[in-house]
N, C-alpha and C positions, 0 to 999 in steps of 0.2 A: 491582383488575384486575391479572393477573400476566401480563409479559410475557415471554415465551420467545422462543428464537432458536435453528436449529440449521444445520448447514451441511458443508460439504465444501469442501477447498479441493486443487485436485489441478492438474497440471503434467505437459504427457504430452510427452517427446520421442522425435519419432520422425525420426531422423537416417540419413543412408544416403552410403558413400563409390565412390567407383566409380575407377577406376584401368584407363586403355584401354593393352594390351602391346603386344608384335609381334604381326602377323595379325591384329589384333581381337577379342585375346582379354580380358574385362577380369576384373578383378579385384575383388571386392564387397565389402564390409561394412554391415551395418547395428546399429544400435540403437534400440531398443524401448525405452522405460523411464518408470514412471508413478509421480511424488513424491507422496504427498498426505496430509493432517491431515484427519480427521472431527472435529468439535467437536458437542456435547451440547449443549442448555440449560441455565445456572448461570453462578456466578461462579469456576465451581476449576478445576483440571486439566482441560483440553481442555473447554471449555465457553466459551462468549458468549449474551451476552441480549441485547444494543442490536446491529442493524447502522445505518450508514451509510453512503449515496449520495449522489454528485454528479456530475454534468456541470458544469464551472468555464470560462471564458474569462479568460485572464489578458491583460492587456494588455504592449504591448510594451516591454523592460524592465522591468516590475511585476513585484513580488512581493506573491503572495497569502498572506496569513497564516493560517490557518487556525489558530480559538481553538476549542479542543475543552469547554473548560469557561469557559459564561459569552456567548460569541459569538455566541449564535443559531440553531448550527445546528440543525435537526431530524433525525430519526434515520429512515429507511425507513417508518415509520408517521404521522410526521408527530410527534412525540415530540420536544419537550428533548433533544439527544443531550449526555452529561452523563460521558461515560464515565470508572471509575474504574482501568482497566486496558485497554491494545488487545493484541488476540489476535490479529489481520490486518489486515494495513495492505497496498492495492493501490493502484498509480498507471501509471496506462494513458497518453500521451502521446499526444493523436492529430495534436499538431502543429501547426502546420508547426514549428514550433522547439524546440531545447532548453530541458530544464526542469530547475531543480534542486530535488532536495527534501532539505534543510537541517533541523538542528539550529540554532534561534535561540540566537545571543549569551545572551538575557534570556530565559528563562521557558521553555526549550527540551526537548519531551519528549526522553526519552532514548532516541532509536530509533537515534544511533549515540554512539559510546563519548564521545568529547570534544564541547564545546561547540562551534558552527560546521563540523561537518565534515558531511558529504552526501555524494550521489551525482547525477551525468548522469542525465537518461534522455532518450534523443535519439528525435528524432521515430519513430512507428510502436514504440517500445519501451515497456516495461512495467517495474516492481520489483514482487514479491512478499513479503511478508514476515510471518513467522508464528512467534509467541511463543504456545506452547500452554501453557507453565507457568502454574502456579495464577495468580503473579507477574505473567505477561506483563510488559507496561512500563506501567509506572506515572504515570498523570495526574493532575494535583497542582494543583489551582485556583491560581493568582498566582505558579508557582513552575517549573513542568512541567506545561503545557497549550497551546503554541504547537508549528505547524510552517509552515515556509514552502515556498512551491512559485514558484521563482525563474525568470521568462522570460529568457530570455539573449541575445535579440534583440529588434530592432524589430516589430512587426510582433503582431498579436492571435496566441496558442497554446491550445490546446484541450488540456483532462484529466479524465482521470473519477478518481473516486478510490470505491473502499471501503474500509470500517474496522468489524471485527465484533470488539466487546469487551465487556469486563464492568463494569458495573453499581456493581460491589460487590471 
């Protein structure tokens, strides 16, 4: 059985500044502007086969670790998700708390450059993140296959996460 995967990942900003003069006259701008990666079925250049979904509850203070190879998780079809490469990596924060999502000390994929370093994403906020190289980032059973998703307060926080990568 061969499994495919295709998708779109796009980011529309639509921003507008407004500046009120004398008499009420104002003054406008806006911006329009839509970012976005199509990715194919495969394992190359702008391609994924495996996605992954979750809805997570992290408890307060906790960090959830998230083992991409080996952990259990299942992949959108209910699938091993096993992935040898991530192509997009989403992390949606529905809160109430600050999350962080971390590169581990130990075993840590490389989604940012040095070991232990991360990003915020504070409640009602999102990261996007998208390696379409054949490359993408690279997950590596016992070595490069952890990521942590860090509560920063007391209290239960909610995150969905997807992750559409490759296989191979």
């Amino acid at each position: 059985m061969a499994v495919a995967a295709t998708g779109t990942i796009a980011i529309n900003a639509l921003l507008n500044a407004i500046d009120t003069l004398d008499l009420g006259v104002e003054k406008k701008a806006a911006l329009s502007k839509t970012i976005q990666a199509a990715f194919t079925s495969g394992v190359g250049l702008n391609q994924i086969d495996r996605v992954f979904v979750d809805e997570r509850v992290i408890s307060g203070s906790a960090t959830d670790q998230l083992d991409l190879i080996g952990g259990g998780l299942l992949d959108i079809l209910g699938a091993t998700f096993a992935p040898a490469r991530i192509k997009i990596l989403i992390v949606n924060n529905l809160g109430p708390n600050t999350v962080n999502l971390q590169r581990p000390a130990a075993n840590g994929v490389a989604i940012y450059l040095a070991v232990s370093d991360g990003e915020p994403i504070h409640s009602g906020g999102f990261t996007c993140k998208v390696w379409p190289s054949a490359a993408g980032i690279v997950v590596t059973a016992g070595s490069a296959d952890l990521m942590d998703l860090v509560n920063t307060a007391g209290g239960n926080t909610t995150v969905q996460i997807i992750i559409g990568a490759a296989s191979a």
